[in-house]
C-alpha positions as MATLAB code, in Angstrom:
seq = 'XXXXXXXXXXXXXXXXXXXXXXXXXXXXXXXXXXXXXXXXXXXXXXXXXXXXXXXXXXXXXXXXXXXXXXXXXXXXXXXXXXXXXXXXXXXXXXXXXXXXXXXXXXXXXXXXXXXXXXXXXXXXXXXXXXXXXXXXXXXXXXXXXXXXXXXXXXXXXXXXXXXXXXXXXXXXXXXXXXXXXXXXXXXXXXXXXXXXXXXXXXXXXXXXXXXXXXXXXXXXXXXXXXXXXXXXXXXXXXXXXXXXXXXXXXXXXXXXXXXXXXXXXXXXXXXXXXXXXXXXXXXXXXXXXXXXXXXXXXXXXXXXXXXXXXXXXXXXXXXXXXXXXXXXXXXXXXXXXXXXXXXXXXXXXXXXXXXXXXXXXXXXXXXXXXXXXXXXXXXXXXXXXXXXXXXXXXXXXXXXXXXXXXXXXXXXXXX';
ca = [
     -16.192  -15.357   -4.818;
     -17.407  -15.948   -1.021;
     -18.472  -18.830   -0.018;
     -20.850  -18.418    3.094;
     -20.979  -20.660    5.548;
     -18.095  -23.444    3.924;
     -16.319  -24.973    6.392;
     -12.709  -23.527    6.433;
     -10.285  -26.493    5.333;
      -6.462  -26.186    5.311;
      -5.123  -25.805    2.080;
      -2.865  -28.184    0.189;
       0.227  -26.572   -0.195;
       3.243  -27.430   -2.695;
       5.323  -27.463   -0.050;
       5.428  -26.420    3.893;
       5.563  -23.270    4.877;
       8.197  -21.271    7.541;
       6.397  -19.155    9.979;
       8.499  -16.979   11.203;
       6.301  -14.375   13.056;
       6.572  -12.629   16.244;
       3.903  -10.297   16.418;
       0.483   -9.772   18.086;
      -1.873  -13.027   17.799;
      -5.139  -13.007   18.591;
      -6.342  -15.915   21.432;
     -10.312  -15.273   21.211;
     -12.439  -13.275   19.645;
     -12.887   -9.406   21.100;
     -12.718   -5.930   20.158;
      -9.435   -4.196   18.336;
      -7.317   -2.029   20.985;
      -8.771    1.624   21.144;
      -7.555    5.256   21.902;
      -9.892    7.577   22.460;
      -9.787   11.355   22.402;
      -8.810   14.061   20.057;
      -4.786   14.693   21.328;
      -2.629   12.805   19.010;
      -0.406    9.972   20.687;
       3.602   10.864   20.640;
       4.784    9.371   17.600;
       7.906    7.434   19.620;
       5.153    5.859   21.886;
       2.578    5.043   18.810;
       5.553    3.092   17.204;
       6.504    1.287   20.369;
       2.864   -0.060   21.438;
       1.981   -0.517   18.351;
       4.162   -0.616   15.503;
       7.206   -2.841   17.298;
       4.874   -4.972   18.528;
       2.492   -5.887   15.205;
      -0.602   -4.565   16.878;
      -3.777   -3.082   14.731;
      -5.189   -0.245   16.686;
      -7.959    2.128   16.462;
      -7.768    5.837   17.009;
     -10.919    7.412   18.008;
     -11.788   11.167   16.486;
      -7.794   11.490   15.724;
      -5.963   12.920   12.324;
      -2.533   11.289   11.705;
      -1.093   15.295   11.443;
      -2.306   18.824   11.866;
      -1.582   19.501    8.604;
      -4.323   16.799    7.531;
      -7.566   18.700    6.029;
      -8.906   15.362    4.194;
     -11.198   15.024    6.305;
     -12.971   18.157    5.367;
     -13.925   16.961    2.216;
     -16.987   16.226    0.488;
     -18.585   15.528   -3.307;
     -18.690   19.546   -4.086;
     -14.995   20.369   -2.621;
     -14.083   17.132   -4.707;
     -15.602   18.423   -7.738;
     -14.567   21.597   -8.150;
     -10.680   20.976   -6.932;
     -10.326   17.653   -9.108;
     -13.336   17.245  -11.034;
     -11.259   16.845  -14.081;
      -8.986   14.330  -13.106;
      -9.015   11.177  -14.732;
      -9.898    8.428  -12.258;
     -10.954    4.148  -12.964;
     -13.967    2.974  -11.464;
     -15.243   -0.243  -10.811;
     -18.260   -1.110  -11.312;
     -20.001   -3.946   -9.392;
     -21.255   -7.006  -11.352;
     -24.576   -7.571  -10.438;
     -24.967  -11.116   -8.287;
     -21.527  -11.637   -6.949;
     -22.168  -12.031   -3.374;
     -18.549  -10.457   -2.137;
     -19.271   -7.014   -4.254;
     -16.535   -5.109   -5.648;
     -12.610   -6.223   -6.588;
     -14.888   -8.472   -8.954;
     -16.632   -6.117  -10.691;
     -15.593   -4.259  -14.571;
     -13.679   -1.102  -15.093;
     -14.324    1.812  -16.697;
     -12.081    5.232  -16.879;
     -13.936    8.464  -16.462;
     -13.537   11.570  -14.225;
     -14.138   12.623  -11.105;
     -16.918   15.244  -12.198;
     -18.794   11.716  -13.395;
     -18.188    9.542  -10.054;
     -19.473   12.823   -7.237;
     -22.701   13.176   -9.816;
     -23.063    9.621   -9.923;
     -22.665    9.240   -5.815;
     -25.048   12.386   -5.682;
     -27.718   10.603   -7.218;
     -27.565    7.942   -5.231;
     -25.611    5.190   -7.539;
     -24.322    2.107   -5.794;
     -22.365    0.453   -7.972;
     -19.659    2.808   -8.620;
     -16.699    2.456   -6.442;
     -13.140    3.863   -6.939;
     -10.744    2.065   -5.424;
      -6.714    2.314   -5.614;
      -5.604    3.586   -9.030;
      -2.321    2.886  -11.440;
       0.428    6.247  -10.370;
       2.472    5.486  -13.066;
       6.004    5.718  -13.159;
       8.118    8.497  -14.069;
      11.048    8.703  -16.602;
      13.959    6.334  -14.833;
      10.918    3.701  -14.093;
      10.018    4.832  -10.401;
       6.892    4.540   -9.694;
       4.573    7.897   -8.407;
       3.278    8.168   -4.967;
       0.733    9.477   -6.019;
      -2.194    8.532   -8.368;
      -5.572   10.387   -9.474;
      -7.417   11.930   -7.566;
      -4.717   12.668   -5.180;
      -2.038   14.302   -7.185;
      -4.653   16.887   -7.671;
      -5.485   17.670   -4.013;
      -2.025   17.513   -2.496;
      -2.506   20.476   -0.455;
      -4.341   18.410    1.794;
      -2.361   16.370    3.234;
       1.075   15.444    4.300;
       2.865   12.810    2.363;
       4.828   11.651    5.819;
       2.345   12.567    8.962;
       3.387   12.852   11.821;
       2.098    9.760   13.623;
       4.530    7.364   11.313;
       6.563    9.984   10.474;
       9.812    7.185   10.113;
       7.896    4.733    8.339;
       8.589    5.221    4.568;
       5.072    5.508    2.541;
       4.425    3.073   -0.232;
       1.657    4.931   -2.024;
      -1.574    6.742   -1.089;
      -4.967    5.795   -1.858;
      -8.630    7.383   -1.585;
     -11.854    5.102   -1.784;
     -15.329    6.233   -2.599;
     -18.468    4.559   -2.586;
     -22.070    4.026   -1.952;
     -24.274    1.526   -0.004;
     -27.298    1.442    2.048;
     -27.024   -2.286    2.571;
     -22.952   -2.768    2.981;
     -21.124   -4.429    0.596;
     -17.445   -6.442    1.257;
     -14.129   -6.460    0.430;
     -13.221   -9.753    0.235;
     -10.984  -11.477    3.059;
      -7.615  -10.136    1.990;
      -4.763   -8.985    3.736;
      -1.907   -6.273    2.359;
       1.816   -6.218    2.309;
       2.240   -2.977    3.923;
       1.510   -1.218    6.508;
      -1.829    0.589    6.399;
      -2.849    3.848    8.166;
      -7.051    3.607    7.198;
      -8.506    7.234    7.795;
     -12.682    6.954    7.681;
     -13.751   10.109    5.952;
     -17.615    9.320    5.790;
     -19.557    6.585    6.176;
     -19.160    3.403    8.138;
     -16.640    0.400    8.306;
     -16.680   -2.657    9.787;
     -13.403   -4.687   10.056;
     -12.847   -8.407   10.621;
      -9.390   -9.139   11.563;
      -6.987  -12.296   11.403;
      -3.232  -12.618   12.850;
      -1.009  -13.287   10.343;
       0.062  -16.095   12.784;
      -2.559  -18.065   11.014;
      -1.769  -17.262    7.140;
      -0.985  -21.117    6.380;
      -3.889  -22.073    7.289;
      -6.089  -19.505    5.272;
      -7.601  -19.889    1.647;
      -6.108  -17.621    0.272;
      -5.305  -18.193   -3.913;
      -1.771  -17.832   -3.858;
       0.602  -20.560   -2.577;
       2.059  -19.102    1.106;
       5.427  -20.230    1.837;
       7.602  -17.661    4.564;
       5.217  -15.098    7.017;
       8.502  -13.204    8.217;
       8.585  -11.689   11.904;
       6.953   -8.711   11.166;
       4.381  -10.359    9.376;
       4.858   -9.847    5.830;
       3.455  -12.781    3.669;
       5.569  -14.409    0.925;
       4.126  -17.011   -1.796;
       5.762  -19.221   -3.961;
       8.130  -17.294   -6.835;
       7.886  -13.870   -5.044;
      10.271  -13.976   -2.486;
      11.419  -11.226   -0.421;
      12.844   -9.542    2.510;
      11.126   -8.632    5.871;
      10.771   -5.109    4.474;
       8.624   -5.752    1.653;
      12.088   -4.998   -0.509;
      13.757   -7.804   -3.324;
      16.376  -10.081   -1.812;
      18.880   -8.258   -3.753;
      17.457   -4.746   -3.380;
      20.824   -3.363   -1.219;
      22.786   -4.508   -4.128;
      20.697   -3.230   -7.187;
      20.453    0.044   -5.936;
      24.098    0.695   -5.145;
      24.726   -0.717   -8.789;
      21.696    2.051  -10.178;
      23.328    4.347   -7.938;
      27.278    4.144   -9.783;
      25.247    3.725  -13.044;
      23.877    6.865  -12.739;
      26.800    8.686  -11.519;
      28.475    7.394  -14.436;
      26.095    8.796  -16.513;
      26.798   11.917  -14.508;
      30.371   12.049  -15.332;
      30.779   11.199  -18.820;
      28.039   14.065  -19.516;
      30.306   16.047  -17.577;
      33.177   15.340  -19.276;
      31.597   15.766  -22.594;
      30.984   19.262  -21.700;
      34.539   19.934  -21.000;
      35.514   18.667  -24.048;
      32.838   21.467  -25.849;
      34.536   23.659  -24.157;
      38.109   22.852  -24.905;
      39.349   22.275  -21.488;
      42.749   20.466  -20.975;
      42.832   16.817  -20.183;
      39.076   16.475  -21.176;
      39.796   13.888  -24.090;
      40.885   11.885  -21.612;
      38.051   12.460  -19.003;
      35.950   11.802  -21.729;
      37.676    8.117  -22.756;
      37.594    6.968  -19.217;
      33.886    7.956  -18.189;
      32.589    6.612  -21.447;
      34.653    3.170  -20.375;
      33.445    3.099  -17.030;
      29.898    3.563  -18.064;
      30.400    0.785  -20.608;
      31.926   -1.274  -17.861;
      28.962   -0.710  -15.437;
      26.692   -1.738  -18.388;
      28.174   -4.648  -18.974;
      27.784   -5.965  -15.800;
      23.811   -4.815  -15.170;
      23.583   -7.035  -18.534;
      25.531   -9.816  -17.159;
      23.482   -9.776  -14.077;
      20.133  -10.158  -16.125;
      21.886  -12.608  -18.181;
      22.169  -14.412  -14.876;
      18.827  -14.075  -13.178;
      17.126  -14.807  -16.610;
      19.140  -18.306  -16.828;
      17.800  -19.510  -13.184;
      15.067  -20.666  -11.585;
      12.052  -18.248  -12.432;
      10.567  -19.033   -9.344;
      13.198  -17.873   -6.886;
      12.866  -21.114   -4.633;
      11.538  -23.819   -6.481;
       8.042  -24.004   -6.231;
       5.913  -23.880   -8.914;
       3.925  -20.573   -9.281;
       0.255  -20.318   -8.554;
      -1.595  -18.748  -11.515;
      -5.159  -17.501  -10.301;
      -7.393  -15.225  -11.444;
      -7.927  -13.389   -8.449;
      -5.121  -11.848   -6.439;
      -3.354  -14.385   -4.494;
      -3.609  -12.275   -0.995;
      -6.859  -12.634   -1.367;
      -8.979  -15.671    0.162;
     -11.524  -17.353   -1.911;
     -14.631  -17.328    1.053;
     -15.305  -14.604    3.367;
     -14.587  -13.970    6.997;
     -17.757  -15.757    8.160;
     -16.999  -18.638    7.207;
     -12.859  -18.419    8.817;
     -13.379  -20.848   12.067;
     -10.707  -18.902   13.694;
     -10.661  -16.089   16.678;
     -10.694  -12.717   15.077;
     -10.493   -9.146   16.192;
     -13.729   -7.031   15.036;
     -14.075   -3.128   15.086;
     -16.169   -0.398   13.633;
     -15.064    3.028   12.249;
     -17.037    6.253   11.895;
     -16.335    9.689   10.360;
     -13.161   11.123   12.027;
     -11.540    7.669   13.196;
      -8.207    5.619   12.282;
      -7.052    2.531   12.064;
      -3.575    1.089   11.974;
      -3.124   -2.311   10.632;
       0.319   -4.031   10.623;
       0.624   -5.556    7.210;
      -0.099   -9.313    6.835;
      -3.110   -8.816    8.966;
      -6.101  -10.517    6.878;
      -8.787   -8.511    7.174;
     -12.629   -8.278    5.591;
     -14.119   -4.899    5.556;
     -17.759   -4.290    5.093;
     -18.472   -0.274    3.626;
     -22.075    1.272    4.006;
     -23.462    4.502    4.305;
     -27.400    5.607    5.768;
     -29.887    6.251    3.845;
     -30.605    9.149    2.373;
     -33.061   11.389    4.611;
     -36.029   12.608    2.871;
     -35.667   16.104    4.537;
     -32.137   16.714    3.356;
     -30.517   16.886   -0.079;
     -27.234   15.938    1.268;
     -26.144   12.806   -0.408;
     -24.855    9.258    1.490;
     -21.593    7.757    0.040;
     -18.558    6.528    1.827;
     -15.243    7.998    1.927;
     -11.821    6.779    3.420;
      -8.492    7.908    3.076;
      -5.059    5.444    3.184;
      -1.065    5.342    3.684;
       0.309    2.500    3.458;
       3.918    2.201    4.235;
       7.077   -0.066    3.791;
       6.352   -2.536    7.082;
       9.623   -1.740    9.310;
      11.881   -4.682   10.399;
      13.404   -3.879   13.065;
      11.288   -2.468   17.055;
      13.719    1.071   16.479;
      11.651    4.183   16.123;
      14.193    6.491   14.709;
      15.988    3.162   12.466;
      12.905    1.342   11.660;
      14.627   -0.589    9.287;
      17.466   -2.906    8.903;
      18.915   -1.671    5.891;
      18.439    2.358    4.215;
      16.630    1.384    1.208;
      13.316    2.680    1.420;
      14.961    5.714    3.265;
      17.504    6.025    0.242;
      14.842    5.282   -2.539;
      12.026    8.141   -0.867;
      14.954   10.649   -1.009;
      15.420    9.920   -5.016;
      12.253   10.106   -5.400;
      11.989   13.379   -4.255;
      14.879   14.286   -5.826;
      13.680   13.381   -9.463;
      10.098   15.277   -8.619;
       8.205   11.686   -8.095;
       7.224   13.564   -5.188;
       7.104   17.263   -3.772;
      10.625   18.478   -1.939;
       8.610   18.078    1.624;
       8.543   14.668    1.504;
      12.164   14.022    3.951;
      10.991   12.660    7.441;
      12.033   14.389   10.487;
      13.149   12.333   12.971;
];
C-alpha cells in the first residue's frame, strides 16, 4: 500500500536497534556505478570492488557466464520447452496504487501466461514460485519454470562463482505504463539479469534500515548488511545462530543411519560379529535421537522470540516498507536496465523497481512483455574471494544438495 507523497517519519521501534554495517552508503543522490562493454570482469576483481565492499553495480550488455543462453529467450521458445509446467501467477487487484505483491493468485501453466502476455494482458505477472523440498526436507533450487529449462543456464556462473546460490527466480510481465514493486529490500545477494523490457531501480543503503517503514520490527543490520527483525535472528550469512551445530548433529544422524543399515545387511548375510554391529549402531542412532529430541525439547521451552522482543505480525512481508520510494526523504542511488544488462545488489539494499515494456507497434506482431532473470546468493561475510565465508555451511549444505539430486552434479564451484 504506497503512500505518495507522506512524509517519511521514523518508526517506533520496541526497542533500539544495533547497526552494525560497514558497507557502501550513499551521501547524495546520483547514478549506480557502471561497467560498460561486452568482456566479462575477472571474477577475483568483481568480488573485490564490489562484493567486499557492499557496492550495487550495473553491468552494461554483460552475461554472468558463457554458458548463459537466457537471454535468448522469448514467449514461443518458452512455450514449447516449458509450456506445460505448472507455474502461480499473480494477478493484479485493480486500484492498488503499488501493483503487484498485492494482487490474488492463481496456478496455471506456462502455455496460459505466454498466450496471455501475447495478447497483450497486463495483469498477469509471475513472480518467484514455491521449489519445494525434497525427501530429507531440503529445499529445491529450483522452482517452475526453471527446472524445466535448465539447459540454459549455469546454476554457479562464473562472475560469483564462490558465492553459494540461494534459489533462482524468473519474472514475467506486462506494462505499457510501469507498474512497482513496492520499496523492499532482500536478504541475499541478488544478481538481476534484464531479459526484455525496462527497469528502473531506486536504491537505499542499508545504513539507513532503522529509519525506514518497513512492517517488520528491525533490530541488528550486520556488517555486510543483512537485516534482522525482532524473533528472527541470525548470523551475518543469512544462516541460524546455531546452523554450524545442527548440521554437524544432521550430519552423525545420518551416518548413523548409514551404519546401522549397514550392519543390518551383514547380519542378512550371516557375517561374523554382525549381531553386535547391529546392537551398537541401533544404540548410537537411538542415542543421537535422543539428543535432537532433547534439543527441541529445549528450544521449544524458551523464549519464542530468540531475543525478547515481541514479534511483529503484519500482513505484508516485513522487508517490505509500507509507502514507496518517492516519498523516502533520503539520498538514493537510481539506475535503468535494458535488454542484455545486470545488476548486482548486495543484500539489505532497499530498493523500488518500476517494470514496463513499449507499446506494441502496429506494424509488428511481436508482442511487449518484460522478462528478467535472478540468482540470489547466501550474502558472504567475510572480503575473501576464494573463503567468502566465515564458516563452510552454505559450502557444505550446496554439496548435499547435490549429492541427494536437489540439484544437477555440476553444481560444485571452482575456485
Amino acid at each position: 500500500m504506497a503512500h505518495d507523497g507522506a512524509p517519511m517519519k521514523k518508526r517506533k521501534r520496541e526497542r533500539s536497534a544495533s547497526n552494525q554495517y560497514q558497507g557502501t552508503t550513499v551521501e547524495s543522490t546520483g547514478p549506480v556505478i557502471e561497467e560498460r562493454g561486452e568482456k566479462r570482469p575477472e571474477a577475483d576483481t568483481f568480488f573485490r570492488k564490489y562484493v567486499a565492499e557492499r557496492t550495487p553495480v550495473v553491468l552494461r550488455k554483460c552475461v554472468p557466464d558463457d554458458a548463459f543462453r537466457a537471454n535468448q529467450w522469448n514467449l514461443p521458445r518458452l512455450k514449447e520447452k516449458a509450456g506445460e509446467v505448472d507455474v502461480r501467477v499473480e494477478l493484479r487487484t485493480a486500484g492498488k496504487e503499488r501493483g503487484f505483491g498485492e494482487g490474488n493468485f492463481i496456478h496455471t501453466n506456462l502455455a496460459a501466461l505466454v498466450d496471455q502476455l501475447a495478447a497483450g494482458e497486463q495483469k498477469w505477472y509471475m513472480t518467484t514460485q514455491d521449489a519445494g523440498e525434497n525427501d530429507e526436507g531440503r529445499p529445491a533450487l529450483l522452482g517452475p519454470p526453471l527446472n524445466a529449462l535448465r539447459e540454459d543456464f549455469p546454476l554457479r556462473p562464473e562472475l560469483l562463482r564462490t558465492l553459494v546460490p540461494s534459489t533462482l527466480n524468473v519474472w514475467m510481465g506486462s506494462s505499457t505504463t510501469g507498474t512497482s514493486s513496492g520499496l523492499h529490500h532482500d536478504q541475499h545477494d541478488n544478481l538481476y539479469c534484464l531479459l526484455q523490457g525496462r527497469k528502473e531501480f531506486k536504491l537505499f543503503s542499508p545504513n539507513n534500515a532503522i529509519v525506514m517503514p518497513t512492517y517488520g520490527d528491525v533490530v541488528h543490520i550486520h556488517p555486510n548488511g543483512r537485516i534482522n527483525y525482532a524473533g528472527c535472528p541470525t548470523r551475518a550469512d543469512g544462516a541460524t545462530l546455531d546452523a554450524d551445530e545442527q548440521w554437524k548433529a544432521a550430519c552423525k544422524q545420518r551416518k548413523a543411519e548409514e551404519e546401522l543399515a549397514d550392519a543390518e545387511k551383514a547380519l542378512e548375510q550371516g557375517k561374523e560379529g554382525a549381531e553386535q554391529r547391529l546392537a551398537e549402531a541401533e544404540q548410537n542412532l537411538e542415542s543421537l535421537l535422543d539428543e535432537a529430541l532433547d534439543q527441541e525439547a529445549f528450544s521449544a521451552g524458551t523464549d519464542e522470540e530468540g531475543d525478547g522482543t515481541e514479534i511483529h505480525t503484519a500482513k505484508e512481508p516485513e522487508h517490505f516498507c509500507d509507502r514507496n520510494s518517492e516519498s523516502i526523504d533520503l539520498p538514493y542511488l537510481h539506475c535503468t536496465l535494458h535488454p542484455g544488462d545486470m545488476l548486482y545488489l548486495p543484500a539489505g539494499w532497499f530498493h523500488e523497481v518500476y517494470s514496463s515494456n513499449p507499446h506494441r507497434s502496429a506494424d509488428t506482431a511481436e508482442a511487449s512483455y518484460h522478462m528478467a532473470f535472478n540468482y540470489w546468493f547466501h550474502p558472504p561475510d567475510t572480503k575473501e574471494f576464494h573463503h567468502p565465508y566465515e564458516s563452510t555451511y552454505w559450502e557444505e549444505e550446496w554439496t548435499e544438495r547435490c549429492v541427494s539430486g536437489v540439484v544437477q552434479p555440476d553444481c560444485t564451484a571452482t575456485v
